[in-house]
C-alpha positions, 0 to 999 in steps of 0.5 A: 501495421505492426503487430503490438498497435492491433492490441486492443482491450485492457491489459490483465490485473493482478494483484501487486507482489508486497515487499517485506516490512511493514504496512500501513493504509493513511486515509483522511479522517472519517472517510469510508474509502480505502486510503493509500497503502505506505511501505515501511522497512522496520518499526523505527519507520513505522512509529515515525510515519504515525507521529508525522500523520496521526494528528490529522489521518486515520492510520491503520497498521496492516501488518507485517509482509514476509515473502508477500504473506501476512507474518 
């Protein structure tokens, strides 16, 4: 047997590295649970993505990441 098929167990989680833009989490309206998390490179974007989902989602804007710290 080689030795990467006797690895048992999860592998280790870590949070994943944000790039830098913008961030909004889109989930279905009234739904408690964490939505998805949608990368947008600049405002432009950003106002697209609310008109394209903000007649049937609730949309919130996270925020913008720079060197995967809140600005």
């Amino acid at each position: 047997m080689n030795n990467s098929s006797k690895r048992i167990g999860r592998p280790p989680v870590r949070e994943a590295k944000l790039k830098d833009g913008f961030y909004v989490e889109i989930r279905n309206r009234g739904a408690k649970e964490r939505g998805i998390k949608i990368h947008c490179a600049n405002e432009k974007e950003l106002e697209l993505l609310k008109a394209r989902y903000g007649t049937t989602k609730d949309i919130v804007v996270l925020g913008e990441y720079k060197d995967n710290e809140k600005v």
